[in-house]
Structure formats: structure tokens, C-alpha cells
ROTOR-275138 format. One record per residue (C-alpha): residue number from 1; residue in three letters; x, y, z. Coordinates in steps of 0.02 Angstrom, whole numbers, always signed. Layout:
BEGIN
{k NUM, r ALA, x X, y Y, z Z}
...
***
This chain:
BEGIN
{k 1, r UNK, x +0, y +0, z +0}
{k 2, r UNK, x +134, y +108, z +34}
{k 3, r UNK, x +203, y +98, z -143}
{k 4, r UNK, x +51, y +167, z -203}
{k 5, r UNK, x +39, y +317, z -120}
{k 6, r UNK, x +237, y +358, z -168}
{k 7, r UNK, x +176, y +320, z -345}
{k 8, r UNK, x +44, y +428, z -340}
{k 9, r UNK, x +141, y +570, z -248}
{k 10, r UNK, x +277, y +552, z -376}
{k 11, r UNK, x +138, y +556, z -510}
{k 12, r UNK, x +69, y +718, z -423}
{k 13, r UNK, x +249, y +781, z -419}
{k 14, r UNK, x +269, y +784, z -610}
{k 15, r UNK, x +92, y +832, z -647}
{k 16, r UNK, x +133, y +995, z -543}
{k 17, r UNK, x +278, y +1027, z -627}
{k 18, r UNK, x +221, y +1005, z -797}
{k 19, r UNK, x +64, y +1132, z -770}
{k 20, r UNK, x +198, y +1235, z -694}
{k 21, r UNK, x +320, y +1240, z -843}
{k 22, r UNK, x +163, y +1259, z -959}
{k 23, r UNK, x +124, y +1400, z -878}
{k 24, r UNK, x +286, y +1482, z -904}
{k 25, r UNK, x +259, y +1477, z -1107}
{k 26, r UNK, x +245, y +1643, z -1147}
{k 27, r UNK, x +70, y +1641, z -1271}
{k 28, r UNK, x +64, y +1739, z -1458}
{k 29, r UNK, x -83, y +1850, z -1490}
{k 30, r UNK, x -124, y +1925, z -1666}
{k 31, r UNK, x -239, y +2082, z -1678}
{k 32, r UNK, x -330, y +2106, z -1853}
{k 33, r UNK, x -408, y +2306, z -1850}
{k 34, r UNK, x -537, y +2358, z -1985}
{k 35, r UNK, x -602, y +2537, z -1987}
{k 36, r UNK, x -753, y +2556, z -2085}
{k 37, r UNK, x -819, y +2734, z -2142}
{k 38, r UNK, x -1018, y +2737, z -2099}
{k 39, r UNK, x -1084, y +2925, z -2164}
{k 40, r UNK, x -1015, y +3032, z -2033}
{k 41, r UNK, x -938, y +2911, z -1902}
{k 42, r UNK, x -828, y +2755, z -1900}
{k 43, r UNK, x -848, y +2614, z -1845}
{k 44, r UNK, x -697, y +2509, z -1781}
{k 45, r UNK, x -689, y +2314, z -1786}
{k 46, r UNK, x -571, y +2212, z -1691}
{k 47, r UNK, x -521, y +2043, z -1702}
{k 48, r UNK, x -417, y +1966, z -1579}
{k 49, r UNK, x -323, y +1783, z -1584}
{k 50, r UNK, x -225, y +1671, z -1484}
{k 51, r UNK, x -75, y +1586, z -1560}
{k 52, r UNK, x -104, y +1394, z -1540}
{k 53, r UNK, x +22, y +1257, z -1561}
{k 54, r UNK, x +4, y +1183, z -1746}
{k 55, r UNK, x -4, y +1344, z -1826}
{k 56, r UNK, x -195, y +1374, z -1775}
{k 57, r UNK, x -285, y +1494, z -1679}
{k 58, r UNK, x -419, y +1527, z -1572}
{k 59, r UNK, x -532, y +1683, z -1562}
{k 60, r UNK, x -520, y +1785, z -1402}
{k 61, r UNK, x -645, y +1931, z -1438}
{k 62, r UNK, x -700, y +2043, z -1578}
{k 63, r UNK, x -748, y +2197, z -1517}
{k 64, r UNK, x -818, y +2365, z -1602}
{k 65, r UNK, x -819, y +2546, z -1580}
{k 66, r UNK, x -933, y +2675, z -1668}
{k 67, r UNK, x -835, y +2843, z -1668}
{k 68, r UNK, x -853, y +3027, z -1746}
{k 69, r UNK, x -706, y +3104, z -1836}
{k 70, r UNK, x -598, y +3162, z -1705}
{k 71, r UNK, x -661, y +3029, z -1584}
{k 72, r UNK, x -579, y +2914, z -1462}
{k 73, r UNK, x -635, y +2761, z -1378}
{k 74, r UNK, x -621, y +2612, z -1287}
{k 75, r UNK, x -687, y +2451, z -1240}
{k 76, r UNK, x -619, y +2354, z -1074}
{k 77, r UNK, x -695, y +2172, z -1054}
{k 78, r UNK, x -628, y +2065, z -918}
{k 79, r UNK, x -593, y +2103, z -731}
{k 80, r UNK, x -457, y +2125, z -593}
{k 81, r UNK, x -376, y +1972, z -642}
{k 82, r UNK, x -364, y +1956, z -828}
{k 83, r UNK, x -421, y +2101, z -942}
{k 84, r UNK, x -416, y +2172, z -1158}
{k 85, r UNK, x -419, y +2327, z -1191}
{k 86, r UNK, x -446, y +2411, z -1378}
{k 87, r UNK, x -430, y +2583, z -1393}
{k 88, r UNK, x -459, y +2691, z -1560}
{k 89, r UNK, x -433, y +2873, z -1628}
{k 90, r UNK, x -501, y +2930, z -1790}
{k 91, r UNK, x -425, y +3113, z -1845}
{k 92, r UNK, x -422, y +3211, z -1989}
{k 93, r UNK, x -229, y +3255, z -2052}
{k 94, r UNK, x -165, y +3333, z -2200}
{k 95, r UNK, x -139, y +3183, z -2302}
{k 96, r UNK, x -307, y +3090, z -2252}
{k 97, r UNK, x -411, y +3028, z -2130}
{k 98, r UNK, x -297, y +2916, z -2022}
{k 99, r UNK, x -361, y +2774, z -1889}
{k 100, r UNK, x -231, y +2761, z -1732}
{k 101, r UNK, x -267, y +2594, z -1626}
{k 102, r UNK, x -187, y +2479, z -1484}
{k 103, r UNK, x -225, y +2323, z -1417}
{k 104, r UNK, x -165, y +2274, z -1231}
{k 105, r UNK, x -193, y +2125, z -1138}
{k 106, r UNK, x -168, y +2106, z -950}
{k 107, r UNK, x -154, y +1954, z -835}
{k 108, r UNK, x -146, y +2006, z -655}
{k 109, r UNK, x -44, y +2182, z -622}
{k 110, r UNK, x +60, y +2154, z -776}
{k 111, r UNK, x +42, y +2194, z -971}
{k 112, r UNK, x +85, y +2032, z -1069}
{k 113, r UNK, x +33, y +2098, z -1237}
{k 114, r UNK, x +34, y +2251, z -1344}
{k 115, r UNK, x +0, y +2286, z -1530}
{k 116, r UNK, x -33, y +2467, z -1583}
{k 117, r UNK, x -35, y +2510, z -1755}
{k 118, r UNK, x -83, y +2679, z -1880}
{k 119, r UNK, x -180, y +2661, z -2047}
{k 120, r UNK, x -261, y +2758, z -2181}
{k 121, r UNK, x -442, y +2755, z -2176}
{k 122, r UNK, x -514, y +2751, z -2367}
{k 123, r UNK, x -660, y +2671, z -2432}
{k 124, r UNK, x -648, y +2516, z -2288}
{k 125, r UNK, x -463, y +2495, z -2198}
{k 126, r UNK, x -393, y +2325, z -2135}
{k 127, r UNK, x -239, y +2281, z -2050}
{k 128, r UNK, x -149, y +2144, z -1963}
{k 129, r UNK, x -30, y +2146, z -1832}
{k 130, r UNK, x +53, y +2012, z -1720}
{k 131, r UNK, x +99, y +2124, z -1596}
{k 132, r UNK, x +243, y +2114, z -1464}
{k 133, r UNK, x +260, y +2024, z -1289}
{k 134, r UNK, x +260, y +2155, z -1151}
{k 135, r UNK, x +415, y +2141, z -1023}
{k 136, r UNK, x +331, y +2208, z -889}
***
């Protein structure tokens, strides 16, 4: 009987320290932005991803924002723990009208991903961005 509760112990053991290495892999995100001209105001699509193993990917969220020229917003979903937050400025510049948005994802007090990227906004504007791991 003995040897079956160091077996399982040891079996425990490993267990822990496989979840524990796991959770050391630091995880890719890709951010795809599309800025859509709607009469007056904008409206500003997000796509979000998670890097899997095998080349694939899983959807995290796909939020929008509706803004005027000029406007800025935001959209936070998550909590304390774990959080994404897109932001999004539409302006009017000299060459154009010109879309200025970040991505930032958050697990506990730290920043673990960032992706922030400028585009032209013409008839309808799409972009793609892997963004970087944060080192904070």
C-alpha cells in the first residue's frame, strides 16, 4: 500500500511541474483592425487571436467601436484578474483621414501583450498585426 501512495505522490509531483512549466510559455496574440467609414462616423472592428500550437488559432474577442471624426474610444472586457483593452482614434490630417489603434492585454498587475498600429482610412481599412510580448 505504501508503494502506491509514493507512486501517486511522484505522479502528483510531475503533474505539478508540468502545469507549472506550461504556464511559463509565454502565449502569441495577433490583432486584425478594420475601420469602416459609416456617413459621418466610423466604426472600428477588432479581431483578436490566440496563437495555438500547430499553426492554428483561437478567437479571443472581436470587439467594435462607433466613433465621430476626431473621436476616441475604448472598450475594457474582463476584470481585476485578466483584462483586453482596444482603444481607437479617428482624426483628420493633412494627407487623409488616419485610424490610430492599440490592443493590450493584461493578466494580473502586468501587461503581457501590446499591438498598436496607424492606418489610412479610405473606402474600408484593414490591417494585421502580431503584436509584441510586453516585459513588464
Amino acid at each position: 500500500m505504501n508503494r502506491v501512495r509514493c507512486g501517486c505522490v511522484v505522479v502528483l509531483s510531475v503533474f505539478c511541474w508540468l502545469a507549472s512549466g506550461c504556464a511559463a510559455i509565454r502565449v502569441g496574440y495577433e490583432a486584425e483592425t478594420r475601420v469602416i467609414p459609416d456617413g459621418g462616423e466610423f466604426v472600428v472592428e477588432f479581431n483578436i487571436s490566440e496563437n495555438l500550437a500547430g499553426g492554428k488559432s483561437r478567437l479571443v474577442s472581436s470587439p467594435r467601436l462607433r466613433l465621430s471624426e476626431g473621436g476616441k474610444g475604448e472598450v475594457t472586457i474582463g476584470d481585476d484578474h485578466s483584462s483586453l483593452k482596444c482603444t481607437a482614434l479617428v482624426q483628420r490630417t493633412a494627407g487623409g483621414t488616419r485610424a490610430m489603434t492599440r490592443v493590450r492585454i493584461r493578466k494580473g498587475d502586468r501587461e503581457v501583450w501590446t499591438a498598436q498600429q496607424t492606418m489610412a482610412v479610405g473606402a474600408e481599412s484593414q490591417e494585421r498585426t502580431e503584436g509584441e510580448p510586453s516585459d513588464n
